[in-house]
PyMOL Python script that loads the backbone (N, CA, C, O; Angstrom):
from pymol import cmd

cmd.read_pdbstr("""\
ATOM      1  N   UNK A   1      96.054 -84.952 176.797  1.00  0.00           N
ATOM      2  CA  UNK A   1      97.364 -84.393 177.050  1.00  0.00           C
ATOM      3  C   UNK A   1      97.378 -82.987 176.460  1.00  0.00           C
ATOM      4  O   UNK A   1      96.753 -82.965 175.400  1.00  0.00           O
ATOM      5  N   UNK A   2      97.879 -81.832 176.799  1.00  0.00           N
ATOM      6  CA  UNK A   2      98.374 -80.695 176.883  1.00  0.00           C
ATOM      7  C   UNK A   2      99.291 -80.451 175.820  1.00  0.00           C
ATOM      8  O   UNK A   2     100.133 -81.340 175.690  1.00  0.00           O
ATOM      9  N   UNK A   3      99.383 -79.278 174.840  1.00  0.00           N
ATOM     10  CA  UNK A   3     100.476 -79.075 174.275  1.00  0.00           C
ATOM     11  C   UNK A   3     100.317 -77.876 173.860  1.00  0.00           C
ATOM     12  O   UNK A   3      99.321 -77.526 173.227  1.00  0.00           O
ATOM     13  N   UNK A   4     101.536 -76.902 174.250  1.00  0.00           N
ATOM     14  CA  UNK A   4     101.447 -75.887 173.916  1.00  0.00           C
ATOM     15  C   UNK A   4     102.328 -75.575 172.446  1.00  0.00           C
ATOM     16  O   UNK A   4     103.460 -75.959 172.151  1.00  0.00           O
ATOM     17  N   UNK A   5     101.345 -74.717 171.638  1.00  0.00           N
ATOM     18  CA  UNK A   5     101.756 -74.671 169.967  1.00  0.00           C
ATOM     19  C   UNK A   5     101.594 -72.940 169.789  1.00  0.00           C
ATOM     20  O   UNK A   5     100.676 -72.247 170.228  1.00  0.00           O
ATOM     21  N   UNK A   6     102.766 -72.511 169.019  1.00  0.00           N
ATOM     22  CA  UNK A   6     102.312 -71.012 169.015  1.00  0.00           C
ATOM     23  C   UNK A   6     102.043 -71.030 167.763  1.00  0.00           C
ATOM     24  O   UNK A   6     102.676 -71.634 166.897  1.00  0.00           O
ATOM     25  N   UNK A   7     100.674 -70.077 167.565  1.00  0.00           N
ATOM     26  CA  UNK A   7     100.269 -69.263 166.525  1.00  0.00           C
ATOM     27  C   UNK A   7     100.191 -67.827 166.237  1.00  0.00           C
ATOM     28  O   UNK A   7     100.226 -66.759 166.846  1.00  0.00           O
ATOM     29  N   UNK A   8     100.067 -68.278 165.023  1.00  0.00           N
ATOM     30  CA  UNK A   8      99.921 -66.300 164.407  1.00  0.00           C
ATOM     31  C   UNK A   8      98.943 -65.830 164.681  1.00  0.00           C
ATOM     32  O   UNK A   8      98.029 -66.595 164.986  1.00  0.00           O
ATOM     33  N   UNK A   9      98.672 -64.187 164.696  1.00  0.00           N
ATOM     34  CA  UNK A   9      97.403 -63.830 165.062  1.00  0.00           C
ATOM     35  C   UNK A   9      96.542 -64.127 164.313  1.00  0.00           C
ATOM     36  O   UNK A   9      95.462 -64.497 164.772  1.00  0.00           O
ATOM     37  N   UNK A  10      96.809 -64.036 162.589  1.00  0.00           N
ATOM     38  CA  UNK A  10      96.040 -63.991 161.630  1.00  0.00           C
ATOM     39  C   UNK A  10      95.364 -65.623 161.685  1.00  0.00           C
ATOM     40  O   UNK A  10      94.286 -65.966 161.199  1.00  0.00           O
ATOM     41  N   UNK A  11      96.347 -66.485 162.427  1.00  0.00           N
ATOM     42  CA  UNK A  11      95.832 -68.143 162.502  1.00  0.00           C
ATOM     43  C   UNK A  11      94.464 -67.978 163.416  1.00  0.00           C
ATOM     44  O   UNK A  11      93.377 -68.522 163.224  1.00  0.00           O
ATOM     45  N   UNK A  12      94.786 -67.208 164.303  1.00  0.00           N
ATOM     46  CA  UNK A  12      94.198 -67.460 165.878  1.00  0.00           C
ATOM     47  C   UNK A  12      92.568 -67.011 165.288  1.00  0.00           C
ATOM     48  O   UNK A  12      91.522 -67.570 165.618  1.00  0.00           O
ATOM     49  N   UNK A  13      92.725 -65.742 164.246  1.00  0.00           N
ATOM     50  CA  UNK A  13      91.386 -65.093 164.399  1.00  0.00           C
ATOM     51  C   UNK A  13      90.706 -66.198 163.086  1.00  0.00           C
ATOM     52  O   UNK A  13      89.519 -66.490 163.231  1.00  0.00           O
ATOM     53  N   UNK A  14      91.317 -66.686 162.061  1.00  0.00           N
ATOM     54  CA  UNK A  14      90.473 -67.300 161.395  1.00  0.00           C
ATOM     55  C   UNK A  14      89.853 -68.602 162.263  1.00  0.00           C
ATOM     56  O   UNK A  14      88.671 -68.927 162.158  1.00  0.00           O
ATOM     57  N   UNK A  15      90.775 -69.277 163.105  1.00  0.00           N
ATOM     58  CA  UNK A  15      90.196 -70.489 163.799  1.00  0.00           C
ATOM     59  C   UNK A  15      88.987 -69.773 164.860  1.00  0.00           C
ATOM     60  O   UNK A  15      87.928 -70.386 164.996  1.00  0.00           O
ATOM     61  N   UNK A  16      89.169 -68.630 165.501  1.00  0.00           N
ATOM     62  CA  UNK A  16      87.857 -68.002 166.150  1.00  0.00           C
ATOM     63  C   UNK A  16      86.444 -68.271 164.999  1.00  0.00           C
ATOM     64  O   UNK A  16      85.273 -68.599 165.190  1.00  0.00           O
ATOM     65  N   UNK A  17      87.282 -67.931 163.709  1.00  0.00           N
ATOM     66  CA  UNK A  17      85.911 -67.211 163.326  1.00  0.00           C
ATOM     67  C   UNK A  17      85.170 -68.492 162.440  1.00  0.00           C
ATOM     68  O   UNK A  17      84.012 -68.443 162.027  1.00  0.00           O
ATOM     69  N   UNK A  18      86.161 -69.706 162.237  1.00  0.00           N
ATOM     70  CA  UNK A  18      85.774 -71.062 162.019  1.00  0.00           C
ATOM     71  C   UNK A  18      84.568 -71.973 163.385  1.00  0.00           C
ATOM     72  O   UNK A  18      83.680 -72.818 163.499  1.00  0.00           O
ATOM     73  N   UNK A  19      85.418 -70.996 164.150  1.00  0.00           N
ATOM     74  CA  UNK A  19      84.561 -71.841 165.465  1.00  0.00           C
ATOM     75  C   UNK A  19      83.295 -71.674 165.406  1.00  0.00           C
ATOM     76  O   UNK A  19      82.454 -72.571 165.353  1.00  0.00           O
ATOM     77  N   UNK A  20      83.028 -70.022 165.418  1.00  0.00           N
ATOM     78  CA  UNK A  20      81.812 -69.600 165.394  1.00  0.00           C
ATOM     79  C   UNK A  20      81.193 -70.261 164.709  1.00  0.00           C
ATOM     80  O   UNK A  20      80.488 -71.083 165.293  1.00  0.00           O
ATOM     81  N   UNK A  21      81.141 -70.244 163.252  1.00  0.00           N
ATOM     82  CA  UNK A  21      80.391 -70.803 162.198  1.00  0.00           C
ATOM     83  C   UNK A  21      80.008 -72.435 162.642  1.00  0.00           C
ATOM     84  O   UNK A  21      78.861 -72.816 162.877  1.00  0.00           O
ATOM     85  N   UNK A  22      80.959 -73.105 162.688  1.00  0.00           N
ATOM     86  CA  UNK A  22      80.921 -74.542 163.129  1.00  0.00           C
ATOM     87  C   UNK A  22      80.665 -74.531 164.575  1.00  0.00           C
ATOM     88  O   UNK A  22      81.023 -75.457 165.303  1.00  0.00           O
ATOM     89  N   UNK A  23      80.090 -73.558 164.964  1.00  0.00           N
ATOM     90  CA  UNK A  23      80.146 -74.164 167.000  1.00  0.00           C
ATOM     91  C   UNK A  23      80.468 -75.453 167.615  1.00  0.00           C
ATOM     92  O   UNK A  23      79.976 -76.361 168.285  1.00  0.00           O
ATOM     93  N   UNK A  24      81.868 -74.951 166.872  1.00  0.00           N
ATOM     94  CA  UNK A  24      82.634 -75.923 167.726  1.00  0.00           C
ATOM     95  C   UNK A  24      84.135 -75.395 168.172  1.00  0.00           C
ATOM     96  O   UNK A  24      84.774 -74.569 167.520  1.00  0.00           O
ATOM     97  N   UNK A  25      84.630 -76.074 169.512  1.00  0.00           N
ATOM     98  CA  UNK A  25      85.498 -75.025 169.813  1.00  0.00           C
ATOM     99  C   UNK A  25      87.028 -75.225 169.400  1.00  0.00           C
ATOM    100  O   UNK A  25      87.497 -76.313 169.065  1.00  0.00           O
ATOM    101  N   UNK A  26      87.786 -73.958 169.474  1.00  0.00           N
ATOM    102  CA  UNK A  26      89.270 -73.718 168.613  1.00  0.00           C
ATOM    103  C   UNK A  26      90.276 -75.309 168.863  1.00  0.00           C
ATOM    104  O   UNK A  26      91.075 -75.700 168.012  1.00  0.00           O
ATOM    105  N   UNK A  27      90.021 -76.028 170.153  1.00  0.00           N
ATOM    106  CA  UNK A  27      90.616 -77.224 170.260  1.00  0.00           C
ATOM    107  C   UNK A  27      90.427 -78.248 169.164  1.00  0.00           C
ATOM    108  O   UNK A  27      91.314 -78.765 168.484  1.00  0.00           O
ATOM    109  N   UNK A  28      88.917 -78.489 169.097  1.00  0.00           N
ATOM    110  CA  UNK A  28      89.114 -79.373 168.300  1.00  0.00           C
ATOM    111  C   UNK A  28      88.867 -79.006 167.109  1.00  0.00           C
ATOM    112  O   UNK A  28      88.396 -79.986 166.533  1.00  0.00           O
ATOM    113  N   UNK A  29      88.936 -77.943 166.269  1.00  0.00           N
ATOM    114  CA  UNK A  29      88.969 -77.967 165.224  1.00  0.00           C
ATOM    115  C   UNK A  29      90.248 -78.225 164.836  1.00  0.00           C
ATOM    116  O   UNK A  29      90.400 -78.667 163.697  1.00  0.00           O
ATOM    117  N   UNK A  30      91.615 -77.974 165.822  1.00  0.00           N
ATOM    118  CA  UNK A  30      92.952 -78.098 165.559  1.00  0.00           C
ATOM    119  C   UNK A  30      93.005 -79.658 165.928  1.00  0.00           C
ATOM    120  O   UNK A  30      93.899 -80.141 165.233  1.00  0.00           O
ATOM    121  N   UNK A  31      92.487 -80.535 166.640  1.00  0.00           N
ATOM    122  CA  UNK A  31      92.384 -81.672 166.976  1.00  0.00           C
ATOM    123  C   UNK A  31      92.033 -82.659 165.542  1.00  0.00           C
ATOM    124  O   UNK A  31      92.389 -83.797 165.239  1.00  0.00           O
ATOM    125  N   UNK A  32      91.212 -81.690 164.879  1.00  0.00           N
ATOM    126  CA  UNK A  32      90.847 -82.459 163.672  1.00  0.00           C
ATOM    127  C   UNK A  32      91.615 -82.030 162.510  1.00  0.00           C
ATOM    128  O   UNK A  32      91.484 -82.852 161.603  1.00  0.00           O
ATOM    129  N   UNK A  33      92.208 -81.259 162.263  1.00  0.00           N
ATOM    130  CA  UNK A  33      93.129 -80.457 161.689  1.00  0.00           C
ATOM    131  C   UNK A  33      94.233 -81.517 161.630  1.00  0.00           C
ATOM    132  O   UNK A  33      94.637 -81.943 160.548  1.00  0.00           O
ATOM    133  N   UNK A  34      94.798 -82.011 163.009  1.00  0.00           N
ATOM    134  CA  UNK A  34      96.151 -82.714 162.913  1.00  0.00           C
ATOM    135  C   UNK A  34      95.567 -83.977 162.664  1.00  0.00           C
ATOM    136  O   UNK A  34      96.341 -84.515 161.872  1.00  0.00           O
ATOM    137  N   UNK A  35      94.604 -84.771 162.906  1.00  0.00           N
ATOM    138  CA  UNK A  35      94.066 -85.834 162.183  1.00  0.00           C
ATOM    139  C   UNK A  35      93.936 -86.184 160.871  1.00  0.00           C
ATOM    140  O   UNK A  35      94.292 -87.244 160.356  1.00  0.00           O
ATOM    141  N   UNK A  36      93.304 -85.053 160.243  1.00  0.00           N
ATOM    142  CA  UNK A  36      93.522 -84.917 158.694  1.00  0.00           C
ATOM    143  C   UNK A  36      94.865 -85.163 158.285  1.00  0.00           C
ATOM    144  O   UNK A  36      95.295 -86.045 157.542  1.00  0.00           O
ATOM    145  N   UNK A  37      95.507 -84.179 158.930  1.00  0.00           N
ATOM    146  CA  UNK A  37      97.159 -84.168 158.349  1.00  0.00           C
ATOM    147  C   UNK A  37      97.513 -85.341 158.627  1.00  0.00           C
ATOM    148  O   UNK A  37      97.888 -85.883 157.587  1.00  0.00           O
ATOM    149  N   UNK A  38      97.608 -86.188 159.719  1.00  0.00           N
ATOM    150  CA  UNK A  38      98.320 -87.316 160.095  1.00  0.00           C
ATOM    151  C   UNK A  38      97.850 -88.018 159.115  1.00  0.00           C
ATOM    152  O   UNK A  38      98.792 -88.481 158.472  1.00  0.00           O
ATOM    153  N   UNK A  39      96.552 -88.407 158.572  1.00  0.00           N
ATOM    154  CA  UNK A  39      95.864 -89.693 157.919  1.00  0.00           C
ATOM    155  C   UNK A  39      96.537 -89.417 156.629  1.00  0.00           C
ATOM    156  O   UNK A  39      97.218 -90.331 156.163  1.00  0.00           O
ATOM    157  N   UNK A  40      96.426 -87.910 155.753  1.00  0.00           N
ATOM    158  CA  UNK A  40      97.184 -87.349 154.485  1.00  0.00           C
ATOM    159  C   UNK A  40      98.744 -88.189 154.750  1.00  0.00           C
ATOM    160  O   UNK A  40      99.356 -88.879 153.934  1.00  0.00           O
ATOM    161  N   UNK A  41      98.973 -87.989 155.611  1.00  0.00           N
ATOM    162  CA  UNK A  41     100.889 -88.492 155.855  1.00  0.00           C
ATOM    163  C   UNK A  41     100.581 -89.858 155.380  1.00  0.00           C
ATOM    164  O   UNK A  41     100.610 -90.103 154.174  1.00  0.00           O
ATOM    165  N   UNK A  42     100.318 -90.669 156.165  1.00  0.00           N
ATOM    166  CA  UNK A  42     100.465 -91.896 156.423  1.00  0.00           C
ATOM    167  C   UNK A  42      99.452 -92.749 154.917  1.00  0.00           C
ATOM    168  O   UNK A  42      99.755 -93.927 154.727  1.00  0.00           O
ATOM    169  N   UNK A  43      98.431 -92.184 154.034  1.00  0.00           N
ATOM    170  CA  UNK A  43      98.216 -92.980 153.012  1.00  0.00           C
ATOM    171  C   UNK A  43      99.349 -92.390 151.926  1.00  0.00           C
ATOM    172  O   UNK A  43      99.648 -93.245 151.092  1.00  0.00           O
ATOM    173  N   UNK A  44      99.971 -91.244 151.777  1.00  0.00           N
ATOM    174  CA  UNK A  44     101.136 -90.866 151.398  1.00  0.00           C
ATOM    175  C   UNK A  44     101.970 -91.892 151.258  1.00  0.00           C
ATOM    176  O   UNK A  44     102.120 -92.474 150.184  1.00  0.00           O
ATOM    177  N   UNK A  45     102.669 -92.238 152.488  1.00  0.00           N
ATOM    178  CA  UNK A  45     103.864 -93.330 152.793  1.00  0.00           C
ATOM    179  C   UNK A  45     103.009 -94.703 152.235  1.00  0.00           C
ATOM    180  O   UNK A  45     103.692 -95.684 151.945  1.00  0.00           O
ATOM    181  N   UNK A  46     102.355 -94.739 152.168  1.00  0.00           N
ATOM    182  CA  UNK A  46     101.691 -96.304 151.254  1.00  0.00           C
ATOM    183  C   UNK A  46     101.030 -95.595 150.209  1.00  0.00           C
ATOM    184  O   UNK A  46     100.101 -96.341 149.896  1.00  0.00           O
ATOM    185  N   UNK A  47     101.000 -94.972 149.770  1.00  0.00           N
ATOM    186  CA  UNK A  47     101.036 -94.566 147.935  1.00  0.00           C
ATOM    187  C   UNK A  47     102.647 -94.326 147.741  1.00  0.00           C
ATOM    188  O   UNK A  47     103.016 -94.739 146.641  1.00  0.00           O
ATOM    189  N   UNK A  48     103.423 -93.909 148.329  1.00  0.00           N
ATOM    190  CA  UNK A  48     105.052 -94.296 147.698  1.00  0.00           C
ATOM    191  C   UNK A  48     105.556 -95.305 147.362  1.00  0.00           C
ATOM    192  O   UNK A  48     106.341 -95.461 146.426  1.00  0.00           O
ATOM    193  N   UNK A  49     104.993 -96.396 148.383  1.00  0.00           N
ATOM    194  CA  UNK A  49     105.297 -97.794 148.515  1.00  0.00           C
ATOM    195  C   UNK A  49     104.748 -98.400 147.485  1.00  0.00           C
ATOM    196  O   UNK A  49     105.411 -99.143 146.761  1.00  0.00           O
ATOM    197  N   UNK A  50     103.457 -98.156 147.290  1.00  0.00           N
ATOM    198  CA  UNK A  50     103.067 -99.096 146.320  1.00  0.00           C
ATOM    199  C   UNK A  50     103.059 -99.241 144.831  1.00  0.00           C
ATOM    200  O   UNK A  50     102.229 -98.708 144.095  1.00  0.00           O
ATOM    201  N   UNK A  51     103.904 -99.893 144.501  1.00  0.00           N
ATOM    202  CA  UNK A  51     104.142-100.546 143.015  1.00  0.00           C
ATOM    203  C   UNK A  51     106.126-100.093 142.968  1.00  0.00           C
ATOM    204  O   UNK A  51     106.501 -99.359 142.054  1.00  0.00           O
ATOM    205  N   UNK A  52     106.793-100.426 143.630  1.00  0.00           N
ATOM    206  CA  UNK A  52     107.950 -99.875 143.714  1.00  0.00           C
ATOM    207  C   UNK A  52     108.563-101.528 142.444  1.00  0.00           C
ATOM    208  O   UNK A  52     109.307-101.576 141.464  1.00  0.00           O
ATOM    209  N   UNK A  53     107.813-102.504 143.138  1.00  0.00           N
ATOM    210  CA  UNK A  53     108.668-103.626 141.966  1.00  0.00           C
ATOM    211  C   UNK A  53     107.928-103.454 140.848  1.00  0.00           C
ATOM    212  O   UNK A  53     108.357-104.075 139.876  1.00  0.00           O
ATOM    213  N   UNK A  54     106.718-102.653 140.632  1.00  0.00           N
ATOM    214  CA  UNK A  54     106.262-102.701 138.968  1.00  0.00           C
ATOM    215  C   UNK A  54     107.535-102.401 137.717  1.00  0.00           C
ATOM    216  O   UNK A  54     107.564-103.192 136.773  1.00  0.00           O
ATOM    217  N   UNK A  55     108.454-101.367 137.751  1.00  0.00           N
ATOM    218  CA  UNK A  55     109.350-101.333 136.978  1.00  0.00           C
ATOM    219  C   UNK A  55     110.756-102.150 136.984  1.00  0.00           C
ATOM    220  O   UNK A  55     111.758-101.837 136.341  1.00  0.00           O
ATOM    221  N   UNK A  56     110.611-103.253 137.843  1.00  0.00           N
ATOM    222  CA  UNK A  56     111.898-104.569 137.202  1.00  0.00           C
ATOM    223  C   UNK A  56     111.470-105.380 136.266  1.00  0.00           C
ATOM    224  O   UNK A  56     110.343-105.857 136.131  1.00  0.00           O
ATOM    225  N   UNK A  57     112.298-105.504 135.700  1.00  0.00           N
ATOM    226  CA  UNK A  57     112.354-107.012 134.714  1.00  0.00           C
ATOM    227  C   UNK A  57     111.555-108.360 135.087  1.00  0.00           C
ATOM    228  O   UNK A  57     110.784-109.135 134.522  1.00  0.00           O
ATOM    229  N   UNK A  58     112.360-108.167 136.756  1.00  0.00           N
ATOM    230  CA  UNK A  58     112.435-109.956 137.142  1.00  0.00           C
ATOM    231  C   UNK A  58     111.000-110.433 137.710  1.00  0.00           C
ATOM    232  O   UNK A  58     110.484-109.600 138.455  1.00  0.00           O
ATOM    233  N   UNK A  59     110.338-111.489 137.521  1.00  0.00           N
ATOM    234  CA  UNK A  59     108.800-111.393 138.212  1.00  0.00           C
ATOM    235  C   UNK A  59     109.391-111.626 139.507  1.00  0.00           C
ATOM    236  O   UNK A  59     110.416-112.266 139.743  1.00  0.00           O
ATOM    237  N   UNK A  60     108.311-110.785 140.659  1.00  0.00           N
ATOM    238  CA  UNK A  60     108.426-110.853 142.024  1.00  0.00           C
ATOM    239  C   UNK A  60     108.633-112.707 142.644  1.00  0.00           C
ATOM    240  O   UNK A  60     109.329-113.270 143.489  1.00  0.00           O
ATOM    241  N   UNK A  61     107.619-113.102 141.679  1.00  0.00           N
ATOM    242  CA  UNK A  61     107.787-114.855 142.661  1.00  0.00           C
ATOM    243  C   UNK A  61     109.039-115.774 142.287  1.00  0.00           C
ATOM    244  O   UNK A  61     109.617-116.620 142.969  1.00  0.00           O
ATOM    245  N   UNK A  62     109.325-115.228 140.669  1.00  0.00           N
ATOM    246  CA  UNK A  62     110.814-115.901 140.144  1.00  0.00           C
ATOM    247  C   UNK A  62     111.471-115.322 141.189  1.00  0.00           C
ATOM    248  O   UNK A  62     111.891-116.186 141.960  1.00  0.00           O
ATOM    249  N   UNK A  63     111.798-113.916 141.616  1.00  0.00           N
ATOM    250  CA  UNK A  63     113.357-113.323 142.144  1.00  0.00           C
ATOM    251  C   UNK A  63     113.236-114.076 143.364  1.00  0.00           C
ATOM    252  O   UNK A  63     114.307-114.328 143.915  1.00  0.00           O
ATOM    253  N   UNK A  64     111.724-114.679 144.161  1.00  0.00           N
ATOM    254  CA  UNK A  64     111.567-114.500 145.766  1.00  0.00           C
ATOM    255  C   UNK A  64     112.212-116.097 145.530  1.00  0.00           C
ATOM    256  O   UNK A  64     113.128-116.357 146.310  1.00  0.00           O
ATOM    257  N   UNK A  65     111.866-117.137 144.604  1.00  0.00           N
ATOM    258  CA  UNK A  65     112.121-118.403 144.583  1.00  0.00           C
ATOM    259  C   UNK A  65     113.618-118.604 144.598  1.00  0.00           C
ATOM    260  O   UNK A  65     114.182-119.480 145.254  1.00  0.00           O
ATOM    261  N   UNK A  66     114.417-117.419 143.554  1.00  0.00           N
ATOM    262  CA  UNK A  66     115.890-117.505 143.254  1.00  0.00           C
ATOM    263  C   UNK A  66     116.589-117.046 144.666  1.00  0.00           C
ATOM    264  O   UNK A  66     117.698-117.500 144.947  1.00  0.00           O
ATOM    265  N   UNK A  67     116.065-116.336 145.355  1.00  0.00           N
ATOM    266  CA  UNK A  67     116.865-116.015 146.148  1.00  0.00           C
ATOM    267  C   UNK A  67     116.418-116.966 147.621  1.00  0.00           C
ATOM    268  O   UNK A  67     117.164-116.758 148.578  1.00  0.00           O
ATOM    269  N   UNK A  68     115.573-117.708 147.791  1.00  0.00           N
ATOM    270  CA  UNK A  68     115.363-118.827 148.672  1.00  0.00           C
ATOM    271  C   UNK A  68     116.383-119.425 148.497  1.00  0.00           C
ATOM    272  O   UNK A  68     117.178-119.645 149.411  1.00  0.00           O
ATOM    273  N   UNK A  69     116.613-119.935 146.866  1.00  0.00           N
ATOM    274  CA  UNK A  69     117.483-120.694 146.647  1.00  0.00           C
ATOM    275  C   UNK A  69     118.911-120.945 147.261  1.00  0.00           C
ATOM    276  O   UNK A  69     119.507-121.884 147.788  1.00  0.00           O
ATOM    277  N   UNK A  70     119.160-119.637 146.931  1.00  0.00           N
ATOM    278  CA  UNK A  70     120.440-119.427 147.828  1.00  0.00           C
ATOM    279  C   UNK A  70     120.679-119.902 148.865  1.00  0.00           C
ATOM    280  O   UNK A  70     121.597-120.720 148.921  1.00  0.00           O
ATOM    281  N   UNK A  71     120.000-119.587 149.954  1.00  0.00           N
ATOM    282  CA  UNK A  71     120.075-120.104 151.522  1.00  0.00           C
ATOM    283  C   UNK A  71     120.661-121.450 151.492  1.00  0.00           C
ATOM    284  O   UNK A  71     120.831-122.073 152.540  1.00  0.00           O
TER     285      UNK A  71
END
""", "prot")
cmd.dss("prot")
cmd.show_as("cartoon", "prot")
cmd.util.cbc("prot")
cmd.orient("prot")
């Protein structure tokens, strides 16, 4: 799929001059570019997540049992 993204010149000529070196072309170095970024995002959002009940009081299997209870 197609997407048009505008850049700066100063973007345009370092990704030229990345290409060269890496012969490989300006697509996919931006192809891999947003891959990086996406994968950075997304172990992000599960390093926020993880350990959010470490600082309660209540143990996770007591609160999950007490509140079965309820029902």
């Amino acid at each position: 799929m197609r997407t048009l993204v505008d850049l700066g010149d100063t973007q345009i000529q370092a990704l030229d001059e990345l290409s060269r070196k890496e012969k490989r072309s300006r697509a996919a170095l931006i192809r891999q570019a947003i891959d990086d970024y996406l994968a950075k995002r997304h172990s992000k959002q599960e390093d926020d997540a993880f350990g959010l009940w470490g600082k309660r009081k209540v143990d996770g299997l007591a609160y999950q049992e007490k509140v079965r209870n309820e029902w």
